[in-house]
C-alpha positions in Angstrom: 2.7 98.2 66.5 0.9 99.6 63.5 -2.9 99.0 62.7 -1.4 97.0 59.3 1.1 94.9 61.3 -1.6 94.2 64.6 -3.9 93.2 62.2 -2.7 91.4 59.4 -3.1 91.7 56.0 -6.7 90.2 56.2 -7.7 93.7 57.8 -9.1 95.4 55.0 -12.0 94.1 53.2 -13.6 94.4 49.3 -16.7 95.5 49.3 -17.5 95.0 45.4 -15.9 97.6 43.3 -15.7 99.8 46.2 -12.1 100.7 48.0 -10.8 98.3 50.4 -12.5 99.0 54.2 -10.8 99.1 57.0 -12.5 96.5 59.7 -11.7 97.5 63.1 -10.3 101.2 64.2 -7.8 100.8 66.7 -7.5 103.7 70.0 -5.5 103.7 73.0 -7.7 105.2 75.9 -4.6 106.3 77.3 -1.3 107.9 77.0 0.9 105.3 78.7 -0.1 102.7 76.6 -2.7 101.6 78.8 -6.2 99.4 77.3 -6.7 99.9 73.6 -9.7 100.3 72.0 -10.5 97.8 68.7 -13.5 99.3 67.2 -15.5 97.2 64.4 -15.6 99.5 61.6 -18.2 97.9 59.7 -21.8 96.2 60.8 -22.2 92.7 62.1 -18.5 91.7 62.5 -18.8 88.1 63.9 -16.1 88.7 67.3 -15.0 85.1 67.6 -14.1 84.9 63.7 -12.0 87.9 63.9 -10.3 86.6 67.1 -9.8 83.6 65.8 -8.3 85.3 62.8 -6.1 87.6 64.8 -5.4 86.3 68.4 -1.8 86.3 68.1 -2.3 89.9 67.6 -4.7 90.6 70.3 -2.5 88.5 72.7 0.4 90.9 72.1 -1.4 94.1 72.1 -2.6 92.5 75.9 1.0 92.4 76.9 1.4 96.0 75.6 -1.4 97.3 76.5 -2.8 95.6 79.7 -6.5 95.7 78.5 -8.3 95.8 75.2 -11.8 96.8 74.8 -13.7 95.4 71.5 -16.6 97.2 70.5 -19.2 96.9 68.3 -18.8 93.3 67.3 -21.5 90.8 67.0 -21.1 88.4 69.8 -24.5 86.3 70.2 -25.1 86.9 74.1 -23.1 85.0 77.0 -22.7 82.1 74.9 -21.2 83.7 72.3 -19.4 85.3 74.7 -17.6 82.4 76.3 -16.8 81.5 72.2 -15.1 84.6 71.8 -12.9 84.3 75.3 -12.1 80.7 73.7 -11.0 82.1 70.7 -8.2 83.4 72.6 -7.7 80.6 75.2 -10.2 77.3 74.1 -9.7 76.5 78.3 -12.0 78.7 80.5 -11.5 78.3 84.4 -14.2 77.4 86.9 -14.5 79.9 90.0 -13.2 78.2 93.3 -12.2 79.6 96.6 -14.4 82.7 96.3 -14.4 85.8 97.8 -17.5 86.9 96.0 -21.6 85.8 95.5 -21.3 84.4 91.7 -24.0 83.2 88.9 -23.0 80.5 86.4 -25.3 81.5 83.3 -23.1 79.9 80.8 -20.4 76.8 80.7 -17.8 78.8 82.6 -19.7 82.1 81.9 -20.1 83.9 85.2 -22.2 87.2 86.7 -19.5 89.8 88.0 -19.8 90.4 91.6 -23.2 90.3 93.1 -22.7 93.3 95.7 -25.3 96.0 96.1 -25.4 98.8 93.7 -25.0 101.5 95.5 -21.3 100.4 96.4 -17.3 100.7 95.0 -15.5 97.8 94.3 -12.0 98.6 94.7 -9.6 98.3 92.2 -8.0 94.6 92.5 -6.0 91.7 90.8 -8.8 88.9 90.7 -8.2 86.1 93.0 -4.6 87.6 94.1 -5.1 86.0 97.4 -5.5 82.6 96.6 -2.4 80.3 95.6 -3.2 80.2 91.9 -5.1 82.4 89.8 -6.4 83.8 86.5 -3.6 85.1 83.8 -6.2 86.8 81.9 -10.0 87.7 82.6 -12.7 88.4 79.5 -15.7 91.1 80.6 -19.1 90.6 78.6 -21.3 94.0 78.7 -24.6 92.2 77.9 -26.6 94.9 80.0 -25.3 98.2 80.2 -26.4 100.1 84.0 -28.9 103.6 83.2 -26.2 105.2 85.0 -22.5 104.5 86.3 -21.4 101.3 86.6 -18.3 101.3 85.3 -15.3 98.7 85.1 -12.5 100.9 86.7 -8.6 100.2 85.6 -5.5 101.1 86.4 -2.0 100.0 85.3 0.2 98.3 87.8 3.1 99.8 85.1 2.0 103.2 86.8 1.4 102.1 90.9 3.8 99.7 91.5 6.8 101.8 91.3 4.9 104.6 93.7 4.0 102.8 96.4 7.1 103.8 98.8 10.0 101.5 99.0 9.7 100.4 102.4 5.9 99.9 102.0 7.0 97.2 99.0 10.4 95.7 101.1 8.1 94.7 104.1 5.4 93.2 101.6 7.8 91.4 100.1 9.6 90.1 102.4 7.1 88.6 104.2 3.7 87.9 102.3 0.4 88.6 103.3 -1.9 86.8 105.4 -5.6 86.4 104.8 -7.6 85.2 107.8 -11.3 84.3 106.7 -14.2 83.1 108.6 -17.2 81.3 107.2 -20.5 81.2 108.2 -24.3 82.5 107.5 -24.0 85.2 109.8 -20.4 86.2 108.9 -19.5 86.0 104.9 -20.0 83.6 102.4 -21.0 80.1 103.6 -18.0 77.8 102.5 -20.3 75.7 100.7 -20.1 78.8 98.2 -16.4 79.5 98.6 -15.1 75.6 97.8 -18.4 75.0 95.6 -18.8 71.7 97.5 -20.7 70.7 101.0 -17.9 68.1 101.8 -16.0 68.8 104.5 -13.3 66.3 103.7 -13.0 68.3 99.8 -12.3 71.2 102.2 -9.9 69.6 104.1 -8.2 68.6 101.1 -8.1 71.5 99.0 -6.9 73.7 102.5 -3.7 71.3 102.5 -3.1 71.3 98.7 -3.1 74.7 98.7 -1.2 75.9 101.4 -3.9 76.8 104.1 -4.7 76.0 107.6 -8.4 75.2 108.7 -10.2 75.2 111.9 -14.4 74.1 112.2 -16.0 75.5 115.0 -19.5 74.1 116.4 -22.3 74.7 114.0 -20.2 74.8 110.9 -18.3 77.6 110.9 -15.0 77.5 109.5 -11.6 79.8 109.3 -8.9 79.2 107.4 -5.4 81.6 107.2 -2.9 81.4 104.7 0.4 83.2 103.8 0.5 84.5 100.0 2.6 86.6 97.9 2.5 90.1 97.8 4.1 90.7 94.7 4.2 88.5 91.2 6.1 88.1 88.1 4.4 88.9 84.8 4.8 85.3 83.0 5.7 86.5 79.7 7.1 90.4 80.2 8.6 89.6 83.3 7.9 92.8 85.1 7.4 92.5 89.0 3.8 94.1 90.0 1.7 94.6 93.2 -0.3 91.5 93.7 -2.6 90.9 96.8 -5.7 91.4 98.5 -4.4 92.9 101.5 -6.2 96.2 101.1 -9.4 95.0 99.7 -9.4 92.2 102.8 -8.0 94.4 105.6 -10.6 95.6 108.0 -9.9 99.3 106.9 -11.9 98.9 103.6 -15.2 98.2 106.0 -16.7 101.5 106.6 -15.7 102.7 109.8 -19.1 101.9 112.2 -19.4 98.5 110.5 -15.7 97.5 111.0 -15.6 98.3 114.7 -19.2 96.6 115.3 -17.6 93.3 113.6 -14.4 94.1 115.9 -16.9 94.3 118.7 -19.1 90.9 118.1 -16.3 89.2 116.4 -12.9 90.5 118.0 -10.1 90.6 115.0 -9.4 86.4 114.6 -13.0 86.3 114.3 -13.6 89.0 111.7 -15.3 87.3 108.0 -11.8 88.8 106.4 -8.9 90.5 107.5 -5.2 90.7 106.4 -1.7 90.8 108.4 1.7 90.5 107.1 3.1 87.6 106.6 4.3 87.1 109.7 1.4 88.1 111.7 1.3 91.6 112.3 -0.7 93.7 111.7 -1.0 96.3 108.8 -1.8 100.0 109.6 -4.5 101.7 108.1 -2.8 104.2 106.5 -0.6 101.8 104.9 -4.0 99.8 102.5 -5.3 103.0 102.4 -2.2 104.3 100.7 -2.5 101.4 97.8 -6.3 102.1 97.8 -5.5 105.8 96.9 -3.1 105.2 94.1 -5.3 102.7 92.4 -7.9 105.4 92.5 -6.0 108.0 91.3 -4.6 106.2 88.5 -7.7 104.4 87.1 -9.5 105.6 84.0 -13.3 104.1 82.7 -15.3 104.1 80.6 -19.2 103.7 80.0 -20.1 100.0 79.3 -21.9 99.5 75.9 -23.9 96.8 74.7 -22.0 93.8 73.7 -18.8 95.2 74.7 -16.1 92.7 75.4 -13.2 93.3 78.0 -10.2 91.6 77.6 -7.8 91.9 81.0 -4.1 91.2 81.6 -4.6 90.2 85.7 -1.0 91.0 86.3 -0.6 94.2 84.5 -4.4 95.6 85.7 -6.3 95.9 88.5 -10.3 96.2 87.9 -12.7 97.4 90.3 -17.1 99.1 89.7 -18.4 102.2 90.3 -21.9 102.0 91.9 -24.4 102.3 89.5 -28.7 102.7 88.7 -30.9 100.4 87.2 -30.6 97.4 85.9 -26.4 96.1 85.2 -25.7 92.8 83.5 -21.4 92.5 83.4 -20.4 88.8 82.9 -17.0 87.3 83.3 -15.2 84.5 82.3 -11.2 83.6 83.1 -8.5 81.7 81.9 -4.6 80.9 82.0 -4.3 79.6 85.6 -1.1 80.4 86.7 0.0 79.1 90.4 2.4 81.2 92.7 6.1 80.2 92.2 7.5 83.0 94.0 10.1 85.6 92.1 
């Protein structure tokens, strides 16, 4: 797709008497095509203006591309922000079932993960072990780190087809399943996760959504459920890698913790682990395998100011580098798209 046909032919501006100016500058960060970089060319270019001017482009250089990064637009903080992700889709998503310590600090405007700083994320499909998700997730820079910090991506185009066949036949075949365990002294308190301190809400999402739940004295609660392990791209219709099962699995602990929780806990009563589908258990090596090709096929770069992210959750997997100093990332997300199988 050209710059002329992506952008339309309100691209190019008068400026007087002066030749037309180009608006935005257009880069792919990668050879594959993998995210694409839409510069504004000149100052002050109001982001949810020219989104709502050219989202039917955007949208298809997402399917294309799997990310696009807009820089140097105005964008007016969070709240402008959240304007600019509804420029592309007006319905944002609220954050339930969470695997993650979250800040609302706009109408469905939300911090990125609250772990410490001096720790990875791995790379991951957001919310690929629940039993709907986001088709798309928007990134806000509004405080860029002194020092690392990065958003991490990687194209499921380029790790899907090397993960080894009989790694992806047993996956798919039988699912994954989470096991998670609530509780002050475990992980988050399921008052976070379901955002509500009803236990019949629990109860009720837990059935709806294809889980089982058992309370234990003093509150604590674990639920298991059985999930895909691959998904269907709604619009492209490629197949990808889609599950938590190496972020969850009790590999991705460092070694000391994991066998102290093992220990204290035994494995049912771990905050989260994953098993196949059917209940046994995955070896290290295999997670640790999907961990390395998401590593070794990610590429970053260094947040800037006002940045916006735009993510394709089936087609990319984001993760963060550790970082110094202050950080401020927000996300928002949209397109909820619930698991219908292949």
């Amino acid at each position: 797709m050209s710059p002329q046909t992506a952008s339309g032919p309100q691209r190019r501006a008068r400026t007087g008497s002066r030749a037309p100016v180009d608006l935005v500058r257009r880069v792919p960060l990668s050879d594959e095509p993998f995210v694409l970089r839409v510069e504004a060319a000149v100052p002050d270019l109001d982001l949810v203006a020219w989104l709502s001017e050219h989202r039917d482009a955007v949208l298809a250089d997402l399917d294309r591309y799997g990310a696009v990064l807009l820089r140097g637009f105005a964008v007016d903080g969070p709240a402008g922000f959240g304007a600019a992700a509804r420029a592309l889709t007006p319905e944002l998503l609220d954050y339930l079932e969470r695997a993650a310590p979250r800040t609302e600090v706009a109408d469905k405007v939300f911090t990125s993960t609250e772990f410490s700083a001096d720790q990875w994320i791995p790379l991951h499909h957001e919310m690929s072990y629940a039993h709907n998700w986001p088709g798309r997730l928007y990134f806000y820079c509004d405080v860029p780190a002194a020092e690392g910090g990065a958003t991490p991506l990687a194209s499921e185009r380029h790790v899907y087809p090397r993960i080894p066949a009989e790694i992806r036949e047993r996956f798919e075949r039988h699912g994954v399943c989470y096991v998670r365990n609530y509780g002050p002294d475990l992980d988050l308190p399921w008052q976070e996760v379901f955002q509500t301190t009803d236990r019949v809400e629990v109860e009720a999402y837990c059935r709806a959504s294809g889980m089982t739940f058992e309370w234990f004295p003093g509150g604590a609660l674990r639920t298991r459920s059985v999930r895909q392990a691959v998904s269907r791209h709604p619009r492209t219709g490629e197949v990808v890698w889609f599950n938590h099962a190496h972020l969850f699995h009790v590999s991705n602990t460092p070694a000391e913790v994991g066998a102290a929780l093992v220990r204290e806990f035994g494995f049912e009563g771990l905050p989260r682990n994953a098993y196949y589908g059917d209940g046994e258990p995955i070896p290290d090596d295999v997670v640790e395998l999907v961990r390395e090709l998401y590593r070794s096929s990610a590429i970053s770069f260094a947040w800037r100011r006002d940045d916006v992210l735009v993510v394709d959750n089936f087609l990319a997997t984001h993760g963060r580098a550790p970082f110094e100093g202050d950080r401020r990332v927000l996300v928002a997300m949209s397109d909820l798209h619930t698991d219908g199988g292949l």
